[in-house]
FIGULO-592349 format. One record per residue (C-alpha): residue in one letter; y, x, z. Coordinates in steps of 0.5 Angstrom, whole numbers, plus 500, padded with zeros to 3 digits. Example, Ala and Ser with C-alpha at 12.3 -4.5 7.8 and 13.67 -1.06 7.14 Angstrom:
# residues 2
A491525516;S498527514;
# end
This chain:
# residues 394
X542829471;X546834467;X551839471;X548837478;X547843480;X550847485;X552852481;X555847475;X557841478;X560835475;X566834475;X569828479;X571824471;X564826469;X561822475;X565816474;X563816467;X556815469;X556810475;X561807470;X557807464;X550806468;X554799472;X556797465;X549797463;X545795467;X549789470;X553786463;X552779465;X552777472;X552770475;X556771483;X558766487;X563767493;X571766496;X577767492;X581772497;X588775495;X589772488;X594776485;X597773477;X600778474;X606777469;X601781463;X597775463;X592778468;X589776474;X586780480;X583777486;X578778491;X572776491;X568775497;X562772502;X560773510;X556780508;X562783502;X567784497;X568786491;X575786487;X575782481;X579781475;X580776469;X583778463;X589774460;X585771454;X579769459;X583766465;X587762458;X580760456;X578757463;X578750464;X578751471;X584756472;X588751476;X583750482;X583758482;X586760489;X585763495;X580760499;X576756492;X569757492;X567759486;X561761481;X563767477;X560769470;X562776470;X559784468;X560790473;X564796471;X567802475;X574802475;X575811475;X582811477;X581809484;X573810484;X571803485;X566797483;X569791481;X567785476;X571783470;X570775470;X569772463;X569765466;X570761473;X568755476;X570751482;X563750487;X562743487;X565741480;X558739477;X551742475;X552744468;X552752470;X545750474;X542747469;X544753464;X540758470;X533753470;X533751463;X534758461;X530761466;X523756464;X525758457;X525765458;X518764462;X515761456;X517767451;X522763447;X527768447;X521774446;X525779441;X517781439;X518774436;X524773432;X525775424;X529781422;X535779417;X534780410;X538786408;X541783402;X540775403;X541771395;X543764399;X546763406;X546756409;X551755415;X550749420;X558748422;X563743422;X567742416;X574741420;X577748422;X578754419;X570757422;X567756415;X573758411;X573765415;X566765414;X565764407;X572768406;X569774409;X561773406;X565773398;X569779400;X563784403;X558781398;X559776393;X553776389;X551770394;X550763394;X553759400;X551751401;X554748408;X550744411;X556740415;X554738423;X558736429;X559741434;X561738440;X560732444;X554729446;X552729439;X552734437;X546738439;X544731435;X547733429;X545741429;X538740429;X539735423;X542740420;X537746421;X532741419;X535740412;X535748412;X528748413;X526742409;X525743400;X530742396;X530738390;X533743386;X528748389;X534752392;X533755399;X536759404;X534766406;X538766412;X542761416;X548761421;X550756426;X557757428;X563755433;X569756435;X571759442;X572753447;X570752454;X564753457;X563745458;X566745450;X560749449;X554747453;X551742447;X548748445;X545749451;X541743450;X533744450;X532740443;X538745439;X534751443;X527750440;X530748433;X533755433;X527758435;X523754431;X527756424;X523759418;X528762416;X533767420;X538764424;X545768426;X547764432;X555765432;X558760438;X565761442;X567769442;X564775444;X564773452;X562766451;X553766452;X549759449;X542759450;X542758443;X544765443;X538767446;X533763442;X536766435;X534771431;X541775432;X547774436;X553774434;X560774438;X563771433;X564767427;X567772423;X563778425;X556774424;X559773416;X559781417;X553781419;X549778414;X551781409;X552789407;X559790403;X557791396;X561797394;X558803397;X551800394;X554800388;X557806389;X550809392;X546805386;X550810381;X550816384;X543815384;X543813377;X546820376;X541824380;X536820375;X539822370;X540828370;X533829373;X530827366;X534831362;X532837366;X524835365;X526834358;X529840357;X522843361;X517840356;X521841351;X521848352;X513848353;X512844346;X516850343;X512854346;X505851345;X508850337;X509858337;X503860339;X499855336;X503857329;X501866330;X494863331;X493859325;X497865322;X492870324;X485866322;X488864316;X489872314;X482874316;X479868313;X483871306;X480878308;X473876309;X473871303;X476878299;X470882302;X465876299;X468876293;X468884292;X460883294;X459878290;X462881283;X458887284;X452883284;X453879279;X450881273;X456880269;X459886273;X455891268;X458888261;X464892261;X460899261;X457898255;X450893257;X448887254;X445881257;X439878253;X436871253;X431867250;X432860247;X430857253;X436861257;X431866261;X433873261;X429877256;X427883260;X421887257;X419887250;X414883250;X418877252;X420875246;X415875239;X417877231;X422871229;X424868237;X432867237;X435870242;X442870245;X446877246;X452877251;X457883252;X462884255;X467880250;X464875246;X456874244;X451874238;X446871236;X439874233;X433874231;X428878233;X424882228;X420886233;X419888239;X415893244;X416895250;X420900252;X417907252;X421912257;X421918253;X416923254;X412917258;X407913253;X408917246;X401920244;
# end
């Protein structure tokens, strides 16, 4: 343990803290039998007692909401032999383990807690209450049905809380006892219609089935075998929402989650839908702005792709001009036509060849003269080849 050292001790607070929190966690929900001894009601509403047997004691106190709640609270004084539910803590300013009770029964007073440990041990033995087993609850639900009563103000808390939180969801009450003997009846009913197809197609995502706080005999119908497995048995998510925080059912247990009461199961169903909306819209403007910074991006690499793609077709078209300009100057130097401006002429015959030589053409040929400015036509009256001078003459 952190600071358990000689050299840096825990302080006596600290170590009351851990065995406290250590107590608190390792025993939650205890089942204790013993003997009332110094029962001590206190003008707060609170009681203190002793509880004890043959071999030890262990101080107790139940806290004024639970002893209202408790239907034995009459029979309880000392010497009563009772059955406590009860989780075990520290109390630090004296340093000593004491239980704080949630319910009490009287020794003798009937077999319902018994029944409550067989059924729920034999249940928990064959897997029923696994958590590897049980479905998580859908993050944002569309349709919520709820197996409760319609007397009472459970489901308009329930439907007060789910419209407040998130209001984009369809609620269908699907009305049950829920207490008496008819009761686990009427649930199972209940979350038979749940699970059945809906003529109009409709069908829940998630379900709750709720009560308010009673007794431990007021709650016991949804300890019945029947309801339990129905519970376990549901296609669709069930929130288990019976009495308030302190009252266990086995319903509970054989549920996709608990809930300690009617309201908080409401809360639990659904998240509130400001901070997704507000979520939404910041990521709206993240996306947004994203976008706009990749449009800007590719926009400068078109502009970019533009500039260089214009400098390179500005380039080949100036040096396809050159080069056309080169083979147009090549082209007029050896034309024959390039000569006429220096006085020369062009002979063809009739038939267009070009008369080279005298004897080309005959006496009386026409013969066309281009010059570098019009053209004549002739006839010829002779002709001889051409005698270079000082060459051919006798």
């Amino acid at each position: 343990m952190k600071g358990s050292t000689q050299d840096d001790p825990l302080s006596v607070t600290a170590l009351a803290a851990a065995v406290k929190s250590a107590l608190e966690t390792g025993f939650s929900r205890l089942f204790v039998e013993g003997e009332i001894s110094g029962w001590r009601p206190y003008p707060s509403g609170h009681v203190y007692f002793t509880l004890k047997d043959a071999g030890a004691q262990m101080p107790a106190v139940m806290f004024k909401g639970n002893f209202v709640r408790c239907k034995a609270r009459e029979r309880l004084r000392d010497g009563a032999k009772v059955l406590v539910y009860a989780t075990a803590t520290l109390y630090s300013q004296r340093g000593t383990c004491q239980l704080v009770v949630l319910d009490a029964k009287v020794a003798g007073e009937g077999d319902l807690m018994q029944r409550f440990l067989e059924l729920k041990a034999r249940l928990e033995a064959e897997g029923l209450f696994a958590p590897e087993r049980k479905p998580p609850l859908p993050r944002m639900p569309r349709r919520i049905a709820m197996a409760t009563s319609l007397a009472g103000a459970v489901v308009h808390d329930m439907c007060r809380t789910i419209a407040r939180r998130f209001p984009r969801v369809e609620i269908r009450v699907f009305p049950c006892a829920v207490q008496g003997a008819e009761a686990p009846r009427s649930v199972v009913a209940a979350l038979e219609r749940i699970n059945a197809p809906s003529p109009d197609g409709w069908r829940a995502d998630l379900a709750i089935v709720a009560r308010g706080g009673g007794s431990f005999e007021d709650l016991f119908c949804f300890n019945d075998e029947s309801l339990v497995r129905a519970v376990a048995a549901s296609r669709i998510p069930v929130i288990s929402a019976v009495g308030h925080e302190t009252d266990y059912t086995l319903c509970d247990f054989a549920a996709a989650r608990r809930a300690g009461t009617p309201s908080i199961a409401a809360e639990m169903a659904v998240p509130e839908l400001a901070p997704i909306e507000q979520s939404l819209e910041r990521a709206k403007t993240a996306m947004a702005a994203a976008l706009r910074g990749k449009y800007r991006w590719f926009a400068q690499c078109v502009d970019g792709y533009s500039d260089r793609l214009a400098s390179s077709l500005k380039y080949s078209l100036s040096s396809a001009e050159a080069h056309l300009r080169e083979i147009s100057s090549k082209i007029a130097l050896l034309s024959p036509y390039s000569v006429l401006g220096r006085g020369y002429s062009l002979v063809t015959d009739a038939k267009g060849r070009v008369v080279k030589s005298g004897s080309d053409v005959a006496p009386g040929d026409m013969i066309d003269i281009r010059l570098a400015e019009g053209a004549v036509s002739a006839k010829v009256a002779s002709c001889s080849p051409l005698v270079e001078s000082g060459r051919g003459r006798s």
